[in-house]
N, CA and C atoms as an extended XYZ file, in Angstrom:
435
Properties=species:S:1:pos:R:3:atomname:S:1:resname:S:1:resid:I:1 pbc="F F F"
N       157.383      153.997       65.112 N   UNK     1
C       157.440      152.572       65.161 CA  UNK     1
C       158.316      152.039       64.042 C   UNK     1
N       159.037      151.313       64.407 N   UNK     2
C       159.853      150.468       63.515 CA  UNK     2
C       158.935      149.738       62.325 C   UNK     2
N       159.554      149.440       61.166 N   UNK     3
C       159.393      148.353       59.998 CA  UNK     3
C       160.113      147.207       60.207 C   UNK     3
N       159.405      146.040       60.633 N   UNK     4
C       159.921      144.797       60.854 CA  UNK     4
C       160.031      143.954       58.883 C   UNK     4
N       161.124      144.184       58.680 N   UNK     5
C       161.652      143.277       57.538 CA  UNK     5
C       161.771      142.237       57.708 C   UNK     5
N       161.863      141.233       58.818 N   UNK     6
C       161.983      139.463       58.991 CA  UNK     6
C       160.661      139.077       59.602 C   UNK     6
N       159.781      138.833       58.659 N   UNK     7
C       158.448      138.036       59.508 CA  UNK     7
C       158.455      137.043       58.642 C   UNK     7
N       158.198      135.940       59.943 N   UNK     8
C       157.462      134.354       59.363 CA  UNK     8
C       158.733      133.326       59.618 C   UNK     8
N       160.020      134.065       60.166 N   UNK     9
C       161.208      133.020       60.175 CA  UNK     9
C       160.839      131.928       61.236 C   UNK     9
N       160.113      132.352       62.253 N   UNK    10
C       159.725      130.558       63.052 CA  UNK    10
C       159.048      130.271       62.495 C   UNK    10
N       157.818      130.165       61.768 N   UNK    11
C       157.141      129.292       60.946 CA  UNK    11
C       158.046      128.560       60.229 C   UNK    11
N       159.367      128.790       59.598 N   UNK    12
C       160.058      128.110       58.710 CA  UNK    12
C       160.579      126.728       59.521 C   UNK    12
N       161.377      127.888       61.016 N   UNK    13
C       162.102      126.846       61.524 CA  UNK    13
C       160.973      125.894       62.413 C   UNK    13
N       159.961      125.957       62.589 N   UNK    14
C       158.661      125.142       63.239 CA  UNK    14
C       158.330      123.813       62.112 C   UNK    14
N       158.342      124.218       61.163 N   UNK    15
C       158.385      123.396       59.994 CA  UNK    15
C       159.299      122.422       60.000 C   UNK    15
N       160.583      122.778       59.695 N   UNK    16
C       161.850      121.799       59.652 CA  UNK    16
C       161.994      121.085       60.827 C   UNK    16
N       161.771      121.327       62.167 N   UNK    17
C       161.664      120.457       63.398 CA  UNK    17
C       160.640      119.361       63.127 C   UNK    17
N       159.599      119.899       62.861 N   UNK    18
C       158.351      119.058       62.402 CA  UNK    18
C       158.735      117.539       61.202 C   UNK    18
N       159.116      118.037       60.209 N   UNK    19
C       160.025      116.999       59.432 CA  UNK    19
C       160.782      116.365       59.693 C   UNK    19
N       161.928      116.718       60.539 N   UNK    20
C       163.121      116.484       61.177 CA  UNK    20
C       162.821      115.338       62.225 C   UNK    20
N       161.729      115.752       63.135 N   UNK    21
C       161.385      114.747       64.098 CA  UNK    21
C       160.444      113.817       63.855 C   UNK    21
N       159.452      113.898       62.576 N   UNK    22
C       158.478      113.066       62.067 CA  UNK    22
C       159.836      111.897       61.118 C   UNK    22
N       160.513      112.322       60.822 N   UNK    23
C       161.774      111.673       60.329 CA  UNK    23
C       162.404      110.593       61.135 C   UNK    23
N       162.887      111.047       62.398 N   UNK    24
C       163.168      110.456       63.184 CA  UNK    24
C       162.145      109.214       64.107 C   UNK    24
N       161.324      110.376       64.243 N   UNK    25
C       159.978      108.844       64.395 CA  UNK    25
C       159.818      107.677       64.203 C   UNK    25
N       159.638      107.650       62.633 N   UNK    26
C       159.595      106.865       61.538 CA  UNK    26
C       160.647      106.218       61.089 C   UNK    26
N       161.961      106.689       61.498 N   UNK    27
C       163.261      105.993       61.436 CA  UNK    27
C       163.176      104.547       62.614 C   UNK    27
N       162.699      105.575       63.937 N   UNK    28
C       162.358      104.529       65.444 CA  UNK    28
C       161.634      103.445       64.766 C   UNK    28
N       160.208      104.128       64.613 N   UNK    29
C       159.368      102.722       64.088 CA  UNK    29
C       159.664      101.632       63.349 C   UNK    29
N       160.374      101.923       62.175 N   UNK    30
C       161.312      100.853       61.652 CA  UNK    30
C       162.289       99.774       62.527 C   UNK    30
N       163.115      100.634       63.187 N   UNK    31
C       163.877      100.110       63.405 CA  UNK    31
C       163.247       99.013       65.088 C   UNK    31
N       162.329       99.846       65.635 N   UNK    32
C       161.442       98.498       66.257 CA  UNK    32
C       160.914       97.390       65.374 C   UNK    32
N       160.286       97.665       64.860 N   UNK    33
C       159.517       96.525       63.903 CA  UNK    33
C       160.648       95.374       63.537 C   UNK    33
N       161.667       95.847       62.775 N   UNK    34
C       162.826       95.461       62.376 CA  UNK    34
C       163.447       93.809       64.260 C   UNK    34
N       163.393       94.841       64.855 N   UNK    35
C       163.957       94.101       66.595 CA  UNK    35
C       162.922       93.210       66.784 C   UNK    35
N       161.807       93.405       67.112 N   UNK    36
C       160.421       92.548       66.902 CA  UNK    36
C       160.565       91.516       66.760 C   UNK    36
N       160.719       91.449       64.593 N   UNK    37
C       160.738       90.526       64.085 CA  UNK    37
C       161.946       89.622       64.403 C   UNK    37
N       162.789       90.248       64.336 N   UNK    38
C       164.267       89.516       64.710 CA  UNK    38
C       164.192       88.459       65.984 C   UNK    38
N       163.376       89.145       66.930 N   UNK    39
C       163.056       88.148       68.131 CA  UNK    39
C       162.907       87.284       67.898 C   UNK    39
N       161.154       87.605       67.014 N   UNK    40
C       160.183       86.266       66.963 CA  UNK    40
C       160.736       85.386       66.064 C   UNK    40
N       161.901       85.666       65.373 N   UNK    41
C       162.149       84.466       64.532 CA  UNK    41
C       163.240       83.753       65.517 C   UNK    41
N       164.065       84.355       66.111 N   UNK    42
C       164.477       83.552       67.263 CA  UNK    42
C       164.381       82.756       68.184 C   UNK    42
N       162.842       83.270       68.541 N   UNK    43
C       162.329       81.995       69.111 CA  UNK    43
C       162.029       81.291       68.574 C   UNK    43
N       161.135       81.125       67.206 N   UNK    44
C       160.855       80.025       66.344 CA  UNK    44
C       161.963       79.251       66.488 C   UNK    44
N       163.215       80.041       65.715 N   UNK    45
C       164.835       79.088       65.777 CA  UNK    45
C       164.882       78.322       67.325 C   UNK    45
N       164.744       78.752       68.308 N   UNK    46
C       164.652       77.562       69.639 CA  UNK    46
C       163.880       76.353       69.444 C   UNK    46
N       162.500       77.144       68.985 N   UNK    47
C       161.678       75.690       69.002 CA  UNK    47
C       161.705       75.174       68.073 C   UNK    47
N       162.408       75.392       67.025 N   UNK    48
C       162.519       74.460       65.631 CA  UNK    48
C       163.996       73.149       66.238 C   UNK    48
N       164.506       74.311       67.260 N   UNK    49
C       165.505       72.978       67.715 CA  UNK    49
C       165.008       72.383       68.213 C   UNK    49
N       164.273       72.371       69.259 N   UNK    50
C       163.647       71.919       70.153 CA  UNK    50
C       162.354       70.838       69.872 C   UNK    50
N       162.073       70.839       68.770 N   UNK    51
C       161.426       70.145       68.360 CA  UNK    51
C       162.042       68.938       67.457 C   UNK    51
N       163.584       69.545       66.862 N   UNK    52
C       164.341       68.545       66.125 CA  UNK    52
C       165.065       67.187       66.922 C   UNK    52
N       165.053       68.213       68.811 N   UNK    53
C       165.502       67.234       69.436 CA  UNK    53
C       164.353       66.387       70.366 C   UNK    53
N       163.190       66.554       69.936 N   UNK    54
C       162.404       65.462       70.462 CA  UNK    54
C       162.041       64.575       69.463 C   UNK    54
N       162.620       65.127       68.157 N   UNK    55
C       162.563       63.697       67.225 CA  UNK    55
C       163.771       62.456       67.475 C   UNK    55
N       164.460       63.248       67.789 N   UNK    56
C       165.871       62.419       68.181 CA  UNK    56
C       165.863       61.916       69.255 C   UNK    56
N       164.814       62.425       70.568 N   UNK    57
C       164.369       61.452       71.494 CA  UNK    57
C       163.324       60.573       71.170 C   UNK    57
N       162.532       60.934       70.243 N   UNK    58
C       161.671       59.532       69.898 CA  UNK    58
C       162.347       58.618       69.171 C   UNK    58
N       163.214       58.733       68.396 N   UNK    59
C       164.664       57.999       67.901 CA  UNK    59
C       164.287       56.992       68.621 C   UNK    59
N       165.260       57.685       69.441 N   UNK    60
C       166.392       56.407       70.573 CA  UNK    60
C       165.600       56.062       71.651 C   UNK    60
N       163.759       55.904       72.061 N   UNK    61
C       162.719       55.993       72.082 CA  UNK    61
C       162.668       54.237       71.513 C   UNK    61
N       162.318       54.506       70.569 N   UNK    62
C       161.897       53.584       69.123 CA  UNK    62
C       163.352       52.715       69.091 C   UNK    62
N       164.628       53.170       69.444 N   UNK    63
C       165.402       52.272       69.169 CA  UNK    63
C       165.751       51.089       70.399 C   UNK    63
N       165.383       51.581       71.188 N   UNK    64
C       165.477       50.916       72.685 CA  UNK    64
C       164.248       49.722       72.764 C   UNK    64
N       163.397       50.601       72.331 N   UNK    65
C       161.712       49.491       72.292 CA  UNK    65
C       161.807       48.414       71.273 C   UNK    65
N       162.441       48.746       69.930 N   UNK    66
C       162.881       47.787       68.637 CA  UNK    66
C       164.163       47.713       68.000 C   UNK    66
N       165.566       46.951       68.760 N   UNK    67
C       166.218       47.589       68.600 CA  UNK    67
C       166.835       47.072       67.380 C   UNK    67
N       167.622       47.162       66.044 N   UNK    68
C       168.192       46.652       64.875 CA  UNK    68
C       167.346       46.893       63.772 C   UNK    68
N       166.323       48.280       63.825 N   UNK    69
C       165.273       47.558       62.887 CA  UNK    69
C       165.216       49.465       62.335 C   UNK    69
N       165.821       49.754       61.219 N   UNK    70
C       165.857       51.205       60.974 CA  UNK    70
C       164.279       51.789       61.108 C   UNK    70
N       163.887       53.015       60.869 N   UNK    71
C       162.593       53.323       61.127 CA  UNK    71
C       163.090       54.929       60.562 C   UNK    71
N       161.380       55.376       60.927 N   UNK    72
C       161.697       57.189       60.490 CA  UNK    72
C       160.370       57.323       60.629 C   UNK    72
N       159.595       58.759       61.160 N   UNK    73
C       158.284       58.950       61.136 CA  UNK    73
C       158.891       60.818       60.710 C   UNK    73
N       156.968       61.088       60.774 N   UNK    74
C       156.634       62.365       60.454 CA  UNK    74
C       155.668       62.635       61.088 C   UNK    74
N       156.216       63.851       62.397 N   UNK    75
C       155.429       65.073       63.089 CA  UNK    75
C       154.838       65.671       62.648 C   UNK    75
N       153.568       66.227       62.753 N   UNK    76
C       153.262       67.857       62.693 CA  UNK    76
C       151.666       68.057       62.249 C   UNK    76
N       150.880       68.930       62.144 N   UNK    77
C       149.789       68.827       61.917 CA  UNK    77
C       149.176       68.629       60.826 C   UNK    77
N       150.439       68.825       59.742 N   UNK    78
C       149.971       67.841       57.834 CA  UNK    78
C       149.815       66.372       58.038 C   UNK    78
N       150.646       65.794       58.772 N   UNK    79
C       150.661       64.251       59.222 CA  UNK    79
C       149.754       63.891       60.222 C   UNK    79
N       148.860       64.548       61.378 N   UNK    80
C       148.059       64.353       61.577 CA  UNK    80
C       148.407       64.094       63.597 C   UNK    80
N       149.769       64.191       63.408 N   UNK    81
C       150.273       63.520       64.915 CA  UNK    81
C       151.188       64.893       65.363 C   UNK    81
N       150.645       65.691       65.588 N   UNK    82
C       151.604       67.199       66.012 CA  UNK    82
C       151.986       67.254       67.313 C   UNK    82
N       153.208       67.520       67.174 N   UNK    83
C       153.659       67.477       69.195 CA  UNK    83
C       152.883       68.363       69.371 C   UNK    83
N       153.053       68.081       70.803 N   UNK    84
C       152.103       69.409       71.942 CA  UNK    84
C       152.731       71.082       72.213 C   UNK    84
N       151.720       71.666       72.255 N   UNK    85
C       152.194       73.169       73.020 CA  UNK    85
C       153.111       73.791       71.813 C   UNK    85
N       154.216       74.837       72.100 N   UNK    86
C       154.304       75.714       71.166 CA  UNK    86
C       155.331       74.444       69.857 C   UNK    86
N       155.432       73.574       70.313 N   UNK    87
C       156.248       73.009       68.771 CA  UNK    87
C       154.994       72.138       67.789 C   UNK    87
N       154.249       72.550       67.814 N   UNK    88
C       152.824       71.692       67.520 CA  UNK    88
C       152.512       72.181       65.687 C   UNK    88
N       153.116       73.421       65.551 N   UNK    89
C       153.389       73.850       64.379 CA  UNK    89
C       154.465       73.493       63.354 C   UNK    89
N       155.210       72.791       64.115 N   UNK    90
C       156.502       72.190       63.217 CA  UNK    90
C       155.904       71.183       62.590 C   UNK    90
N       156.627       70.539       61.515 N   UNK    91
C       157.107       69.161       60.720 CA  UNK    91
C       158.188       68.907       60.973 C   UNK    91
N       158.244       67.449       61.654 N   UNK    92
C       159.286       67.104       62.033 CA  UNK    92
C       159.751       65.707       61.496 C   UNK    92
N       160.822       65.385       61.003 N   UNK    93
C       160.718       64.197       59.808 CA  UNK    93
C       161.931       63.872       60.442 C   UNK    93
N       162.010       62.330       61.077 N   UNK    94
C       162.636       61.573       61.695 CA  UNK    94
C       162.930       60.002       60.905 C   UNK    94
N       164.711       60.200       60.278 N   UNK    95
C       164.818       59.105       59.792 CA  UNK    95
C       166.444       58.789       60.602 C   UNK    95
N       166.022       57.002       61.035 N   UNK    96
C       167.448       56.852       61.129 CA  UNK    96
C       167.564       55.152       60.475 C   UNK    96
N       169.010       54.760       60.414 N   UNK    97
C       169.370       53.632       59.913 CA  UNK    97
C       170.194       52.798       60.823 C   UNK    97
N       170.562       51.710       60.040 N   UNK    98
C       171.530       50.698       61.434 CA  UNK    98
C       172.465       49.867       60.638 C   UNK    98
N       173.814       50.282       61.012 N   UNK    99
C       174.901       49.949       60.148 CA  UNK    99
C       175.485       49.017       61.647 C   UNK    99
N       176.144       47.760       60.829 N   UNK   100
C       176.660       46.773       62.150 CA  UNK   100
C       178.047       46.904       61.484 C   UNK   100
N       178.837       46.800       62.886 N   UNK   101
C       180.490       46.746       62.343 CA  UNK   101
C       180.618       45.872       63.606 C   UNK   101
N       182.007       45.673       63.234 N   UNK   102
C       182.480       44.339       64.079 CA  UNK   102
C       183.999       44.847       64.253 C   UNK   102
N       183.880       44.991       66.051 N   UNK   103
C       184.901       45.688       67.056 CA  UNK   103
C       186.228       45.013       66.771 C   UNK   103
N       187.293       44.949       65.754 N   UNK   104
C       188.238       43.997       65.716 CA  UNK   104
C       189.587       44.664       65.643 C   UNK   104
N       189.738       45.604       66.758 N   UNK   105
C       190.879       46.004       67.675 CA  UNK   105
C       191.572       45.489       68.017 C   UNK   105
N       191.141       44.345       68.634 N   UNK   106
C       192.183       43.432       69.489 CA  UNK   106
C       192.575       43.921       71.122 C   UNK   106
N       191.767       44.367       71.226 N   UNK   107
C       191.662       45.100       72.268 CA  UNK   107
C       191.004       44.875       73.408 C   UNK   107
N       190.829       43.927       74.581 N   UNK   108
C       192.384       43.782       74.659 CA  UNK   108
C       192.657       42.253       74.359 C   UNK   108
N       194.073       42.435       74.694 N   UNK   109
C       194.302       41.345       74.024 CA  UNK   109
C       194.114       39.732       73.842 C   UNK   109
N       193.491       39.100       72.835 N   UNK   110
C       193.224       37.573       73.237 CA  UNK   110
C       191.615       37.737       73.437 C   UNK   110
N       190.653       39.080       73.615 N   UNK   111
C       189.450       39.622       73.668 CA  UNK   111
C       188.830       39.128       72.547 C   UNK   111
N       187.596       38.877       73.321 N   UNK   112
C       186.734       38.546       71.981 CA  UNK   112
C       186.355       39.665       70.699 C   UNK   112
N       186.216       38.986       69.645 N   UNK   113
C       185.500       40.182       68.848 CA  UNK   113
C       184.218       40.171       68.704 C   UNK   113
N       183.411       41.874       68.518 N   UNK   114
C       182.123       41.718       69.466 CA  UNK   114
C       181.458       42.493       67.859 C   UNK   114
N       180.535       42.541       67.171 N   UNK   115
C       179.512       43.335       66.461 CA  UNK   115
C       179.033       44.264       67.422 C   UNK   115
N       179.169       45.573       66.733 N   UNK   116
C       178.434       47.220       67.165 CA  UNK   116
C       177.569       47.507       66.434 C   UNK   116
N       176.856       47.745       66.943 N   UNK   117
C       175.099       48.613       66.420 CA  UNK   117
C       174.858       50.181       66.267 C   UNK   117
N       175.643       50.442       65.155 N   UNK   118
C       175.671       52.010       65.315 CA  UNK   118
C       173.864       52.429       64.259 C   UNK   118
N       173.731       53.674       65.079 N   UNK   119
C       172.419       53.803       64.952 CA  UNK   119
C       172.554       55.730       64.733 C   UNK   119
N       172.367       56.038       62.880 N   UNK   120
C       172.983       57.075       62.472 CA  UNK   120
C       171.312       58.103       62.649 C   UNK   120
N       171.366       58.727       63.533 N   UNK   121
C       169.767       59.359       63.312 CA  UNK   121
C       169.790       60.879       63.446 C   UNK   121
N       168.923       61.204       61.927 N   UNK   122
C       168.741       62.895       61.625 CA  UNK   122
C       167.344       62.779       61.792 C   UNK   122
N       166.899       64.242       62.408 N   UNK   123
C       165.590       65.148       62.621 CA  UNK   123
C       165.461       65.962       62.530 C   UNK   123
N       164.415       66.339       61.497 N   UNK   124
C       164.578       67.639       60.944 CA  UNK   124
C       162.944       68.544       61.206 C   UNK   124
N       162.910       69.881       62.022 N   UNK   125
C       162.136       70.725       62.000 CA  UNK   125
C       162.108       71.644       61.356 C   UNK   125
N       160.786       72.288       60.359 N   UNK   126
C       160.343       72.837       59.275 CA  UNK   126
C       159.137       73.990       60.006 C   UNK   126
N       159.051       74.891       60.019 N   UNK   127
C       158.144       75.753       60.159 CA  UNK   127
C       158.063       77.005       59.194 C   UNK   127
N       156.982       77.239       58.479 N   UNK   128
C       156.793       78.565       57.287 CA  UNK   128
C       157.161       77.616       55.722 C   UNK   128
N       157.502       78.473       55.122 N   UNK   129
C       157.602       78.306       53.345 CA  UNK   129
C       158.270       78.544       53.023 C   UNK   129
N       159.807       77.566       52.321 N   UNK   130
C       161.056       77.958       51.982 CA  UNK   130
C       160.634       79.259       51.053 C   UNK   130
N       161.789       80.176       51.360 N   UNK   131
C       161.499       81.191       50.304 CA  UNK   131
C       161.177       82.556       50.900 C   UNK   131
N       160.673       81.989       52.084 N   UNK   132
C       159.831       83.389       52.880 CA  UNK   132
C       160.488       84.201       53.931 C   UNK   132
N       160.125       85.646       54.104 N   UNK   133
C       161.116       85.628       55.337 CA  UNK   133
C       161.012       85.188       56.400 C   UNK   133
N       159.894       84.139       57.233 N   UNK   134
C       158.922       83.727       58.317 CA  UNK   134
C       159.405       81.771       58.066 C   UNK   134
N       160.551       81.642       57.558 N   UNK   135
C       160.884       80.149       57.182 CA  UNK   135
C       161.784       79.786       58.063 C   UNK   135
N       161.612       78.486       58.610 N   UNK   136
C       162.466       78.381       60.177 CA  UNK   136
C       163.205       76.399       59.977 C   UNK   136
N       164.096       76.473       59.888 N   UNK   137
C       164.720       74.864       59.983 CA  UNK   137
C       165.671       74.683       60.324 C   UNK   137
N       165.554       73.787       61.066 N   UNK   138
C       166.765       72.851       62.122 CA  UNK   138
C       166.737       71.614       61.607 C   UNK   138
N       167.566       71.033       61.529 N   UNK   139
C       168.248       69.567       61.459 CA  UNK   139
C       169.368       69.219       62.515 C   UNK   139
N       169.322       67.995       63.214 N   UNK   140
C       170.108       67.704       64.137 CA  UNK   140
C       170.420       65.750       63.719 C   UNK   140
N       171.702       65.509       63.794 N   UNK   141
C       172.395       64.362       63.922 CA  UNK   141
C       172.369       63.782       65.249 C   UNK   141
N       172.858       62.736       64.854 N   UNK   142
C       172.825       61.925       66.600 CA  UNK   142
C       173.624       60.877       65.958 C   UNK   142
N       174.317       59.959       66.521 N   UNK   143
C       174.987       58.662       66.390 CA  UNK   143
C       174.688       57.816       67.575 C   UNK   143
N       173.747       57.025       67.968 N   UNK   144
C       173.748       55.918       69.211 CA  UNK   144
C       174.470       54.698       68.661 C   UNK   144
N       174.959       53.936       69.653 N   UNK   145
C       176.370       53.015       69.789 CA  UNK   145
C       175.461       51.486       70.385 C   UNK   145
C-alpha cells in the first residue's frame, strides 16, 4: 500500500469557498440594504413634492377666495392641521406676497393702462431632521398673474 503524503488539502480548499462566498453574501446584503434605502428616500422625495405642490394649490386656493391680501400657513402634524394619507407627515410652510405693477407698454396702442397683481408664492415640504440621512425637502415657486 502506498504512503499518502497530501492529506487534508480539501479541507483547506472547503474553507476558502466558505469565506469567499460568506464574503460575497455579505457584500449582496449590503448592497440590497444600500437599493432599499435609496428607494424609500425616493419616494419620500415624490411626496415631499407632492405635498409642496398642494401648498401651492392652497395658495392660489386662498388667492382666488381673498384676492390682494398676502397670506402663508403651516401644514403638518406639529401645527395641528396635517394633510391626509401618505403626505400627512410633512411640514409644509406656505408663504406668498402681492406686488402690483402697472402694465405701461403701450400696448396696444392709445390702450389703456391697467395695474397687475402678481402673486409670488413658495411652499416648502420638510420631512426627518436636517442633518440626518432620513431628511427630505422640497421647495417649489409659483408666480400667479
Amino acid at each position: 500500500m502506498p504512503i499518502r503524503t497530501q492529506q487534508g488539502f480539501s479541507l483547506v480548499s472547503a474553507i476558502f469557498l466558505l469565506v469567499v462566498l460568506a464574503g460575497l453574501g455579505a457584500g449582496m446584503v449590503t448592497f440590497s440594504t444600500a437599493q432599499n434605502q435609496s428607494q424609500a428616500m425616493d419616494t419620500m422625495g415624490s411626496r415631499a413634492y407632492q405635498a409642496a405642490n398642494a401648498g401651492i394649490e392652497w395658495a392660489a386656493y386662498n388667492i382666488a377666495v381673498n384676492p390682494g391680501v398676502p397670506g402663508g400657513v403651516t401644514f403638518g402634524p406639529i401645527a395641528g392641521n396635517a394633510l391626509g394619507g401618505n403626505l400627512a407627515p410633512f411640514e409644509v410652510t406656505v408663504v406668498y406676497g402681492v406686488t402690483v405693477q402697472i402694465d405701461d407698454t403701450g400696448y396696444p396702442p392709445g390702450g389703456t393702462v391697467a395695474p397687475v397683481t402678481i402673486y409670488n408664492i413658495t411652499s416648502t415640504a420638510v420631512w426627518g431632521t436636517p442633518g440626518t440621512p432620513n431628511y427630505v425637502e422640497r421647495e417649489l415657486t409659483a408666480k400667479m398673474y
